[in-house]
N, C-alpha and C positions, 0 to 999 in steps of 0.2 A: 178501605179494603179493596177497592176498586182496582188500584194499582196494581198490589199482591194480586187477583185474583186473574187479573192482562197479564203477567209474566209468566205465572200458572198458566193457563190455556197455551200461551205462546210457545211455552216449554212443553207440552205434551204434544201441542200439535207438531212442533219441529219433531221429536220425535218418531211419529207415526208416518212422519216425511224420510226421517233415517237419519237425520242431524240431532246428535247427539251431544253433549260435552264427554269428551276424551276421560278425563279422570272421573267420571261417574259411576267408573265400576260396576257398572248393572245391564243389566240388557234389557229391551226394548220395551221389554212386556212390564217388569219390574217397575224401568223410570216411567213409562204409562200409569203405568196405578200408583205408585208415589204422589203423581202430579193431577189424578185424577180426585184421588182422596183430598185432597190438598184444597183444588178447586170445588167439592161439593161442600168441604168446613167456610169456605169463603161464601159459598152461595148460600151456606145456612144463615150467616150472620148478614150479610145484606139484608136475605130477606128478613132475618130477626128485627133488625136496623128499621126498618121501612114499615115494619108492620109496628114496632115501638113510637112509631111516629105519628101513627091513627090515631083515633079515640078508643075506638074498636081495640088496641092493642094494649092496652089498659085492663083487659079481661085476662091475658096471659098469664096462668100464673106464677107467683114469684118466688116460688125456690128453684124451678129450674134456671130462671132468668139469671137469680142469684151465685148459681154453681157456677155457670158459664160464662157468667162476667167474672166470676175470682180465678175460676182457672186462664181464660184469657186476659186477665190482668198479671196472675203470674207469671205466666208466660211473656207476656210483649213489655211490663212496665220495666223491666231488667234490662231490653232492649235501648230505652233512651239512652242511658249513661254510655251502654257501648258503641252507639249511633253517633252520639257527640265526639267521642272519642277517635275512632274512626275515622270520622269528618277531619279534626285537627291534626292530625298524625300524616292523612292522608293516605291508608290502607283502603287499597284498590282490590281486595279480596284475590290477590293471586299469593301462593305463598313461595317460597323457594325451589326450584327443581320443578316448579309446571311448566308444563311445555302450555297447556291451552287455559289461560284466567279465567274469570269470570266476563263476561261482555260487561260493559260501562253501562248501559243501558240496562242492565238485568238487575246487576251491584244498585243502580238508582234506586230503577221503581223498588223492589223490596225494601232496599234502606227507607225511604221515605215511607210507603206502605207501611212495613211494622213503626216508624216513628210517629206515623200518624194514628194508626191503633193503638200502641200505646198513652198516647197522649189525651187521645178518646177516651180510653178506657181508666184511665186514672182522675180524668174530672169527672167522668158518668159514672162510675160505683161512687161515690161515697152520694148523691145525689137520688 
């Protein structure tokens, strides 16, 4: 999550700097809390991650643990297939007619980021 959660910050803060991406379609305040929100779900599951690591987080308990591992397994496990996919195609996230892509650097960490939560989270639910 670490990854995702560096491109997050990087992106709000470029922001708040006034560099934007061009087709984002949003204004400042908008892509600010997009990537705000964004980064506190990331900062919840670190901490979630770190405190599941304790003994102490053993005491948490387990139906909300449970909701929030199946919704973010639904969410990210769908991501590998098209992670892989991607990869082999070699879909550099710009599509036809953009003038400004995605930076290579941005395309990474995310790619990797959700492939590695996903990947997380499909050995650690059933466990």
């Amino acid at each position: 999550m670490s990854l995702y959660l560096v491109v997050k910050v990087v992106l709000a803060a470029a922001a708040l700097l006034g560099i934007m991406p061009a087709q984002s379609g949003m204004d400042t305040t908008e892509w600010v809390t997009l990537n705000a929100i964004t980064v506190v779900m990331s900062l919840v599951g670190v901490a979630l991650g770190l405190a599941l690591a304790q003994r102490w987080g053993r005491l948490i308990p387990g139906p909300p643990l449970l909701f929030f591992a199946w919704v973010g397994a639904g969410f990210l496990v769908p991501m590998v297939p098209y992670g892989v996919v991607s990869v082999l195609l070699g879909a550099d996230g710009a599509q036809a007619g953009d003038d400004a892509a995605m930076p290579g650097w941005e395309a990474i960490g995310i790619g990797v980021g959700f492939t590695g939560m996903a990947v997380g989270l499909a050995v650690a639910l059933p466990i």
